[in-house]
N, CA, C and O atoms as a GROMACS GRO file, in nm:
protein
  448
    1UNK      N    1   0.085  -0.118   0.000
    1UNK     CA    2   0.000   0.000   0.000
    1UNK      C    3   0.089   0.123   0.000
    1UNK      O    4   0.178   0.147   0.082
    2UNK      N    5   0.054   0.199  -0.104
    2UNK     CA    6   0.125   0.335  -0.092
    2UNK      C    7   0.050   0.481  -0.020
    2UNK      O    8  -0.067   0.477  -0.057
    3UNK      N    9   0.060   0.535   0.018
    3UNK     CA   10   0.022   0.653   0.083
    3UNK      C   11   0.118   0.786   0.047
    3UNK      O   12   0.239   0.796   0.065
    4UNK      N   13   0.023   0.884  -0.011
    4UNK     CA   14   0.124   0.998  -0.030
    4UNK      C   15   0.050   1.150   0.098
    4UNK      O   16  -0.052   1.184   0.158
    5UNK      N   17   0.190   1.189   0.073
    5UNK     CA   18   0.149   1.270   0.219
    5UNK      C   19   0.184   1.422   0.122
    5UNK      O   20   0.265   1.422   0.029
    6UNK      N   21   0.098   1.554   0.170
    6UNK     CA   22   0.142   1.652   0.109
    6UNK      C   23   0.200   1.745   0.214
    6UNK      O   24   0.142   1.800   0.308
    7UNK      N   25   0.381   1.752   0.163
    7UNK     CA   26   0.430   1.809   0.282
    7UNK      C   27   0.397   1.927   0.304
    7UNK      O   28   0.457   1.988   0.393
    8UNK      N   29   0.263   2.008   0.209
    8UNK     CA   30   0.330   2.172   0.238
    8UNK      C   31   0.165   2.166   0.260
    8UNK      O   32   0.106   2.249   0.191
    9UNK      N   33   0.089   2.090   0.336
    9UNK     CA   34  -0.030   2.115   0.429
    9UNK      C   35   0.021   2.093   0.572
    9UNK      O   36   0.117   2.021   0.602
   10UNK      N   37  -0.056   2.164   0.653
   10UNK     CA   38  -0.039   2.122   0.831
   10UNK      C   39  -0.141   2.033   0.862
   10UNK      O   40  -0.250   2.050   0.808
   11UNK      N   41  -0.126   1.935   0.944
   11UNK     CA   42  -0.249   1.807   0.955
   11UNK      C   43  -0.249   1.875   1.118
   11UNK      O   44  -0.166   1.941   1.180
   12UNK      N   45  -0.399   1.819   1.153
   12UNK     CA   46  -0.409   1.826   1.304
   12UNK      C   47  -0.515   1.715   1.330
   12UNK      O   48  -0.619   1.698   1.266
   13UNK      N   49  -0.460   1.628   1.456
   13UNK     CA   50  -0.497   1.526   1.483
   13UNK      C   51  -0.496   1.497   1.645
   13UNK      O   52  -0.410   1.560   1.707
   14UNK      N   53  -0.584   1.407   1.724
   14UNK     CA   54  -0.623   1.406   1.860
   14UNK      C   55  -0.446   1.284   1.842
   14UNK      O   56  -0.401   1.232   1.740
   15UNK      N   57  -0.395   1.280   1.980
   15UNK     CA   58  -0.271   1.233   1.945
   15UNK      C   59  -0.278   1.108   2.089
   15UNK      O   60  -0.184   1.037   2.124
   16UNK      N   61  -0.393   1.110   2.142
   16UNK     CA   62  -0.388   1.041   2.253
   16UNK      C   63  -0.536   0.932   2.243
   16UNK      O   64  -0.622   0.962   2.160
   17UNK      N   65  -0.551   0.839   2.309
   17UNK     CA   66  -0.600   0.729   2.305
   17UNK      C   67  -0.722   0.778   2.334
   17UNK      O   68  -0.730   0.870   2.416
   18UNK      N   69  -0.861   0.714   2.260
   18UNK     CA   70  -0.970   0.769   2.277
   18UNK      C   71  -1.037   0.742   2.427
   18UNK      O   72  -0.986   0.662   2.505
   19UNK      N   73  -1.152   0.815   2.455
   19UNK     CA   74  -1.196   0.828   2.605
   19UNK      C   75  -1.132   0.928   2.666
   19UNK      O   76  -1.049   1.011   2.630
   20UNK      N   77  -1.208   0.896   2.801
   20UNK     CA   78  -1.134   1.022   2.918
   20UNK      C   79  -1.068   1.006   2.971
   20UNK      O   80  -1.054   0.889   3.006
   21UNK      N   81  -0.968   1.113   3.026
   21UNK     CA   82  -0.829   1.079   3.054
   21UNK      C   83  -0.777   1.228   3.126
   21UNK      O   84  -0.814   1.336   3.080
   22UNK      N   85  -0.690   1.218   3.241
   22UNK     CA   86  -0.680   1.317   3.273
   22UNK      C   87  -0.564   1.456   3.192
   22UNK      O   88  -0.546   1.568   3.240
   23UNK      N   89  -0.507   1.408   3.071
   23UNK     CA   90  -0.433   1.495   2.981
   23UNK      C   91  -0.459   1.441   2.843
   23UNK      O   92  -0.448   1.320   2.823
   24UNK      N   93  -0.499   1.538   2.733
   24UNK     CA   94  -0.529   1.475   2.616
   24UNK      C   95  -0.444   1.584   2.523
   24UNK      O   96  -0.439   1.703   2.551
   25UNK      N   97  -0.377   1.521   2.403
   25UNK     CA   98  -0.280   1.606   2.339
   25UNK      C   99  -0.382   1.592   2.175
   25UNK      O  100  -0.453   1.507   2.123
   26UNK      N  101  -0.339   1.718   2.143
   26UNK     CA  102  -0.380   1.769   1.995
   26UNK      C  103  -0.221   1.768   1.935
   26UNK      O  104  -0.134   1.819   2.006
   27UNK      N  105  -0.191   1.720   1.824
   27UNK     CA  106  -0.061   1.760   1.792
   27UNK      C  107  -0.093   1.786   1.638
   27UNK      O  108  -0.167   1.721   1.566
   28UNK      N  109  -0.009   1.910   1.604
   28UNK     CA  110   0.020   1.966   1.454
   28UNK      C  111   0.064   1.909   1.400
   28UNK      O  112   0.102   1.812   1.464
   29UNK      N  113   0.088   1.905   1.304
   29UNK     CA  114   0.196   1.871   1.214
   29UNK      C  115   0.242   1.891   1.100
   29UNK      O  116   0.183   1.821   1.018
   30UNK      N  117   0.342   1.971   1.042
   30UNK     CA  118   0.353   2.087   0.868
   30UNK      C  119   0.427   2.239   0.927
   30UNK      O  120   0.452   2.293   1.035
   31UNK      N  121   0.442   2.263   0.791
   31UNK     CA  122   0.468   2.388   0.832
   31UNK      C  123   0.414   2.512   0.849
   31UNK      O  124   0.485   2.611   0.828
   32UNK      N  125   0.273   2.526   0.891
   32UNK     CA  126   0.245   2.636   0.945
   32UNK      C  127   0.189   2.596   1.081
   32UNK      O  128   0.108   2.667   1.141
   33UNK      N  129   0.239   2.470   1.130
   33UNK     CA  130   0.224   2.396   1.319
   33UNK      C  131   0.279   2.520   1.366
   33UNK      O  132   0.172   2.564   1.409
   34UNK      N  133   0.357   2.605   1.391
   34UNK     CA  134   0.358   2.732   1.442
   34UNK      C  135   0.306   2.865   1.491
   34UNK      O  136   0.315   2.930   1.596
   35UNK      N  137   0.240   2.882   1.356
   35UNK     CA  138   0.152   2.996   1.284
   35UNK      C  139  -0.024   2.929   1.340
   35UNK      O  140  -0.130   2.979   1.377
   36UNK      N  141   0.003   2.858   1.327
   36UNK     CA  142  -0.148   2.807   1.367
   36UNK      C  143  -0.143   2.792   1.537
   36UNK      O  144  -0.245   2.824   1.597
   37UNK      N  145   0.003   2.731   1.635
   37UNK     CA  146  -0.086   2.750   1.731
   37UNK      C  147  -0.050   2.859   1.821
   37UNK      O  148  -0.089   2.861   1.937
   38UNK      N  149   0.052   2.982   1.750
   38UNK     CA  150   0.016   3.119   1.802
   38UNK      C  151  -0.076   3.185   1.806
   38UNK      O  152  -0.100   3.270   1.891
   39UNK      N  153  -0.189   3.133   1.649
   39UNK     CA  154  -0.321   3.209   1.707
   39UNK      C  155  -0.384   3.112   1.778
   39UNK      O  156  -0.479   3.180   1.820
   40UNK      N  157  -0.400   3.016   1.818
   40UNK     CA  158  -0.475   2.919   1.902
   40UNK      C  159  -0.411   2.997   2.053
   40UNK      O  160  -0.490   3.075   2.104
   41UNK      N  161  -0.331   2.987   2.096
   41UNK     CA  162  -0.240   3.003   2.209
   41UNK      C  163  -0.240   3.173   2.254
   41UNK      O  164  -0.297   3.220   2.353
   42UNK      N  165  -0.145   3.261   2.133
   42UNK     CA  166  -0.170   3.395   2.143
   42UNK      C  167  -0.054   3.421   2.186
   42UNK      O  168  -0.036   3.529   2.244
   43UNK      N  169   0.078   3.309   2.165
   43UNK     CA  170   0.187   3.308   2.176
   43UNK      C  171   0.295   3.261   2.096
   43UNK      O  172   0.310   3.152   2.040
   44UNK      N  173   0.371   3.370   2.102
   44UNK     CA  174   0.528   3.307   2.004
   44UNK      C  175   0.611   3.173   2.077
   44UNK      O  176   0.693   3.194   2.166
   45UNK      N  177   0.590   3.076   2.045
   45UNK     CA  178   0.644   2.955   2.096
   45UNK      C  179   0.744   2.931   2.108
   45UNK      O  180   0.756   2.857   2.011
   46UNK      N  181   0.873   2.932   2.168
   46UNK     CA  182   1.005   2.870   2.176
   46UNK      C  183   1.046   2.787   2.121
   46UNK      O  184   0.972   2.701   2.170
   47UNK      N  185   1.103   2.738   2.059
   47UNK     CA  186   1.131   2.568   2.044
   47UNK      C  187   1.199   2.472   2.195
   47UNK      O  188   1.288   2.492   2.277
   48UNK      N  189   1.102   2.367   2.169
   48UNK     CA  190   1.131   2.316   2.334
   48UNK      C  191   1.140   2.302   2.451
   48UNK      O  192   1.204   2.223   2.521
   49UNK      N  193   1.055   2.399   2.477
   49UNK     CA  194   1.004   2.488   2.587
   49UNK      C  195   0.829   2.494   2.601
   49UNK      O  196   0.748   2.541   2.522
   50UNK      N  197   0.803   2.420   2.746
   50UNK     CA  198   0.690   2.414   2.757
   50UNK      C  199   0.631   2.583   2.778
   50UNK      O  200   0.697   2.680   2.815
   51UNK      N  201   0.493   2.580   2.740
   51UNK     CA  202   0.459   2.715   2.746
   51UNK      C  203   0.311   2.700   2.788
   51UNK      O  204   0.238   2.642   2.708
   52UNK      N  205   0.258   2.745   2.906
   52UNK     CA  206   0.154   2.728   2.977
   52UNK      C  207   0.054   2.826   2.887
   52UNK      O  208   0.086   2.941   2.914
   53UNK      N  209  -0.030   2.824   2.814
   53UNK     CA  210  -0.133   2.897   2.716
   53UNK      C  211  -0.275   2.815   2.804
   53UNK      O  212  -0.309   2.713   2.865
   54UNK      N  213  -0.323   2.947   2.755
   54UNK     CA  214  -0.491   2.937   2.769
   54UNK      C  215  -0.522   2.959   2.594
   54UNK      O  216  -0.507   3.061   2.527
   55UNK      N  217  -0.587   2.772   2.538
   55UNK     CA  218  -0.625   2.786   2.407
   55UNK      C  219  -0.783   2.812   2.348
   55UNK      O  220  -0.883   2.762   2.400
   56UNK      N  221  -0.785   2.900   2.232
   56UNK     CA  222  -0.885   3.002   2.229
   56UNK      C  223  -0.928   2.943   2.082
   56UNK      O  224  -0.863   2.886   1.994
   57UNK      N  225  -1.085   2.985   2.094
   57UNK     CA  226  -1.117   2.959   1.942
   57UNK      C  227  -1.103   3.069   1.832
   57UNK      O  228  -1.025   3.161   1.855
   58UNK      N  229  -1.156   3.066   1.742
   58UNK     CA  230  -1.170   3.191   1.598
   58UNK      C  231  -1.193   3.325   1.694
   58UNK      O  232  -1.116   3.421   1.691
   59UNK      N  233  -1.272   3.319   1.753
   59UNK     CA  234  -1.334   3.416   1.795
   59UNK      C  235  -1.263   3.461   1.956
   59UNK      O  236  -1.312   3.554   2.019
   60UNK      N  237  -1.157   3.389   2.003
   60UNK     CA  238  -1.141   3.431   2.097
   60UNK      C  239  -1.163   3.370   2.228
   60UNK      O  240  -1.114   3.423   2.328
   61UNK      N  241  -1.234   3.258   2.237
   61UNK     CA  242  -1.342   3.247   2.366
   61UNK      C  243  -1.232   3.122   2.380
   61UNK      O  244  -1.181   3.048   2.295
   62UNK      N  245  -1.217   3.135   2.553
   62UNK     CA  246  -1.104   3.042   2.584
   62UNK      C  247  -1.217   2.862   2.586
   62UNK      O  248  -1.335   2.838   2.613
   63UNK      N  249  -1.090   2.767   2.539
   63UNK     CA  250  -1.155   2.600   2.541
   63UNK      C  251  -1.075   2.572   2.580
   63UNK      O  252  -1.046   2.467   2.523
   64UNK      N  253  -0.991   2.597   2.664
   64UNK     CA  254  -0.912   2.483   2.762
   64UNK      C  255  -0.793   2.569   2.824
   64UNK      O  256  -0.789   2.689   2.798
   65UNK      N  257  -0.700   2.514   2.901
   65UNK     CA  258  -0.549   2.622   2.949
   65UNK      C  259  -0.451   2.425   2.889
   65UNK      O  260  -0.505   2.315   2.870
   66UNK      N  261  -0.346   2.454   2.883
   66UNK     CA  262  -0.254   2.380   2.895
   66UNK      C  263  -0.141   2.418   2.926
   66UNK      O  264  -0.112   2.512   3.000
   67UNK      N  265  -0.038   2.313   2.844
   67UNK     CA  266   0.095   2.325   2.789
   67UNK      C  267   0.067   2.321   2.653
   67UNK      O  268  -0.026   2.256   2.604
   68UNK      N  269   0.173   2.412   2.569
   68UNK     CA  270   0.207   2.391   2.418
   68UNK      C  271   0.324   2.414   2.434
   68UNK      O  272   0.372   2.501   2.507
   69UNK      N  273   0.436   2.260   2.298
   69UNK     CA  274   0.507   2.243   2.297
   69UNK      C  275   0.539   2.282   2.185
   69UNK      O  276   0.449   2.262   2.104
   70UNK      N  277   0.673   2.355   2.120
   70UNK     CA  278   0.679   2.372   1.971
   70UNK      C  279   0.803   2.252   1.908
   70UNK      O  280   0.902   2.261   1.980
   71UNK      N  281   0.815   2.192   1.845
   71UNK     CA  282   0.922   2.119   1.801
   71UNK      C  283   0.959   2.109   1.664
   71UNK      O  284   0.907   2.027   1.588
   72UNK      N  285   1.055   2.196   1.627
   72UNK     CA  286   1.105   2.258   1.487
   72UNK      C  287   1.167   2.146   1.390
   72UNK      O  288   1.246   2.072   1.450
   73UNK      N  289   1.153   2.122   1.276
   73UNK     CA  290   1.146   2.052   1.176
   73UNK      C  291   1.345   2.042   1.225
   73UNK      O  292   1.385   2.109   1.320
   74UNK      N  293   1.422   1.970   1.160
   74UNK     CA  294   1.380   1.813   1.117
   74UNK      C  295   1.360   1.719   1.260
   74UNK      O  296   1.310   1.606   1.260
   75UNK      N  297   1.414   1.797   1.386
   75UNK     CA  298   1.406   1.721   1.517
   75UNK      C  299   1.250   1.761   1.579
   75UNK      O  300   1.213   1.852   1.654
   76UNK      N  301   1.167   1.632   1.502
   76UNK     CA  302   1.072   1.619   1.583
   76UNK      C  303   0.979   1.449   1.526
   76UNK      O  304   1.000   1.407   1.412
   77UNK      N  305   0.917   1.399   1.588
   77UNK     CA  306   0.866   1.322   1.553
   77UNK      C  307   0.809   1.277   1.409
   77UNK      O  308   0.798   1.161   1.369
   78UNK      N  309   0.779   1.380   1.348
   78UNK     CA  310   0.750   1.362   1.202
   78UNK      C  311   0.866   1.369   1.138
   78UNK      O  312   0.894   1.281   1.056
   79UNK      N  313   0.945   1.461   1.162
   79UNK     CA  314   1.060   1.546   1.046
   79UNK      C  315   0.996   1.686   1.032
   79UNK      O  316   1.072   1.782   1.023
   80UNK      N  317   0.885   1.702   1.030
   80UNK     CA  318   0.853   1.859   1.020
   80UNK      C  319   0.817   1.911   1.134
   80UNK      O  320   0.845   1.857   1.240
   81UNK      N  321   0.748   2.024   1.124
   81UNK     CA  322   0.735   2.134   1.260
   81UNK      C  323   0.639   2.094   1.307
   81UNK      O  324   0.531   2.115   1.252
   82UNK      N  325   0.649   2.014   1.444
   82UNK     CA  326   0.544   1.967   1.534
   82UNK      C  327   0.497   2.070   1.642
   82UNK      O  328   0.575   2.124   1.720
   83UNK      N  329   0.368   2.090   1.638
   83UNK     CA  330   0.300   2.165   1.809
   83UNK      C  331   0.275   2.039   1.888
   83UNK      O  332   0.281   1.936   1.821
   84UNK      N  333   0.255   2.029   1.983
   84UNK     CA  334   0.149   1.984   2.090
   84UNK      C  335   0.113   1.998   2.143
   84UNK      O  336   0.172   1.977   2.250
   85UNK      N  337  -0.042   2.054   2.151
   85UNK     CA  338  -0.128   2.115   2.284
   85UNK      C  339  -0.190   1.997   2.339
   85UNK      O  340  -0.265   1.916   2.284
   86UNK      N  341  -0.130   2.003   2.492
   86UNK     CA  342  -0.114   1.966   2.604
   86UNK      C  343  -0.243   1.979   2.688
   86UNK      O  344  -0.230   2.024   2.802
   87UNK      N  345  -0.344   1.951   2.652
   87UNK     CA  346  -0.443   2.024   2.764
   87UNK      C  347  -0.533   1.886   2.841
   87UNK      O  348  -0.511   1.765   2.836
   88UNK      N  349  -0.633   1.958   2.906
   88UNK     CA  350  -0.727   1.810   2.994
   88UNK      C  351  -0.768   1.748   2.886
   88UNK      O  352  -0.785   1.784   2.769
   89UNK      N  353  -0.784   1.606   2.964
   89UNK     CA  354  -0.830   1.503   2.838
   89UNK      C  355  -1.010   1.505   2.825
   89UNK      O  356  -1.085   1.588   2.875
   90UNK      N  357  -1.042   1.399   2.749
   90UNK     CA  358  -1.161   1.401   2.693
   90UNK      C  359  -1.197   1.450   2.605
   90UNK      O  360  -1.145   1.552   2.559
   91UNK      N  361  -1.308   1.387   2.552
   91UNK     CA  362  -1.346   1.412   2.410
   91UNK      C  363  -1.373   1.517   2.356
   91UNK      O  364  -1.315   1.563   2.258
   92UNK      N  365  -1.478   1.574   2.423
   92UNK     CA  366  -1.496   1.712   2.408
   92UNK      C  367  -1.428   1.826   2.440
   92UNK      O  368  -1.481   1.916   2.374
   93UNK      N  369  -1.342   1.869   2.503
   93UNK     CA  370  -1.274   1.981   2.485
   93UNK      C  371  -1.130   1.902   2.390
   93UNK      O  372  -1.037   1.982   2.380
   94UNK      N  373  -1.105   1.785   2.333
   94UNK     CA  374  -1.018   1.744   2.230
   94UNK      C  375  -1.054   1.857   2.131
   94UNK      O  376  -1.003   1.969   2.122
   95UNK      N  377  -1.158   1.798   2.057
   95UNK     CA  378  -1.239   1.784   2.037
   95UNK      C  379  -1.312   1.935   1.926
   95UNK      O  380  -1.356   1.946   1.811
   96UNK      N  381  -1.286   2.043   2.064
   96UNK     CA  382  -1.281   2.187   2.067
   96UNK      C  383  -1.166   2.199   1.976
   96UNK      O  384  -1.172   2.244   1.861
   97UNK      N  385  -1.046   2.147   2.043
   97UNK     CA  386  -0.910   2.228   2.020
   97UNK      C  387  -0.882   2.230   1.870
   97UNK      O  388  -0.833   2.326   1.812
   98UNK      N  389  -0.924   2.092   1.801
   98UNK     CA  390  -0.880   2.036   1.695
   98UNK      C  391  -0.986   2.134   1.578
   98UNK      O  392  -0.947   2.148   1.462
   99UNK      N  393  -1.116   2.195   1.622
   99UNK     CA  394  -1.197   2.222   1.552
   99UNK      C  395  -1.060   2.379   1.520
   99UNK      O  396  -1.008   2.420   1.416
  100UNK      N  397  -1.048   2.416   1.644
  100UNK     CA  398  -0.989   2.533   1.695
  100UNK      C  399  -0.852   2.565   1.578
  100UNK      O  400  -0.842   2.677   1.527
  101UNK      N  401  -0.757   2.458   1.546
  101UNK     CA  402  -0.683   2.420   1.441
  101UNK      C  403  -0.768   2.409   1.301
  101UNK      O  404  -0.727   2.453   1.194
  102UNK      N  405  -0.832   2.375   1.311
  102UNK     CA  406  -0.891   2.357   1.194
  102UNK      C  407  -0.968   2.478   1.127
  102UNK      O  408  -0.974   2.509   1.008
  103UNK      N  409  -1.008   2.519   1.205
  103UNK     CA  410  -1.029   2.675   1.190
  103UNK      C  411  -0.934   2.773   1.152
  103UNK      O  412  -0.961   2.863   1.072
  104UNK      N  413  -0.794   2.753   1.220
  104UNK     CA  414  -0.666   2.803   1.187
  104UNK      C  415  -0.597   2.849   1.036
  104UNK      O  416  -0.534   2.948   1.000
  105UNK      N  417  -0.642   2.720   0.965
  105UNK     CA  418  -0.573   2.666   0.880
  105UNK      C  419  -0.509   2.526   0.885
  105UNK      O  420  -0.430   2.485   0.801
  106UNK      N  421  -0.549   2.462   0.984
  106UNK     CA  422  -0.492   2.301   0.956
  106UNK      C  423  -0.612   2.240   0.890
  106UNK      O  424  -0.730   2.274   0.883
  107UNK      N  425  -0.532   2.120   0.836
  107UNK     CA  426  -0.649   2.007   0.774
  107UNK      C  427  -0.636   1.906   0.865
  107UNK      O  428  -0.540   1.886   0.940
  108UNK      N  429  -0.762   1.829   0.852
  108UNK     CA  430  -0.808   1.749   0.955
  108UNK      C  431  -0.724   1.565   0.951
  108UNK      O  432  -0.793   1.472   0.908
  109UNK      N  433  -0.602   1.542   0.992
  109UNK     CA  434  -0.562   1.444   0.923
  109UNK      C  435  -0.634   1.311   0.916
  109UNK      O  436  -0.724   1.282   0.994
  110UNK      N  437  -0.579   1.214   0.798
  110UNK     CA  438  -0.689   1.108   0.782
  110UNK      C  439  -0.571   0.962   0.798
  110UNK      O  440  -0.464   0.945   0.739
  111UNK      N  441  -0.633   0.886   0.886
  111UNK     CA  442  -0.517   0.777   0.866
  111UNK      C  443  -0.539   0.701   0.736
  111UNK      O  444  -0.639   0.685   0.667
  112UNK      N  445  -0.373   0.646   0.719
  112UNK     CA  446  -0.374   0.575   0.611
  112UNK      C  447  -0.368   0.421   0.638
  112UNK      O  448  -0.368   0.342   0.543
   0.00000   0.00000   0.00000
């Protein structure tokens, strides 16, 4: 089976095991994982450096507080520029966050 991936979209995807749970991660992935979760966040991200954000939708209205992690292309789990927002688990405020990205400018990733 072949699968082609398009490197110059950002995917966003729930990154943690379904159900409730007391920490549930959203993670980016592409190159505008940056740009997308400074406006989610409302912060310039460090590389590697946890960063305690309160994450916000289109409009502003806070859906959760966490950690966001930034992890700069080629050292990160994919090879490209990884986020990971860090916030409480469960479905629904996941859920939020990912809409919240998606709203951004990420696409919604699809497994292969």
């Amino acid at each position: 089976m072949t699968t082609e991936h398009d490197n110059s979209e950002t995917i966003a995807a729930i990154a943690t095991a379904a159900g409730r749970g007391g920490i549930g991660i959203v993670r980016l992935s592409g190159p505008a994982a940056a740009a997308i979760a400074e406006r989610i966040t409302g912060k310039q991200l460090m590389p590697r450096h946890a960063h305690f954000s309160v994450f916000r939708d289109s409009q502003g209205e806070p859906l959760d507080s966490g950690i966001a992690v930034y992890f700069p292309a080629p050292h990160s789990f994919t090879g490209e520029d990884v986020v990971e927002l860090q916030g409480h688990g469960g479905p629904v405020v996941l859920d939020l966050i990912v809409a919240a990205c998606l709203a951004a400018g990420a696409r919604q990733a699809r497994a292969s």
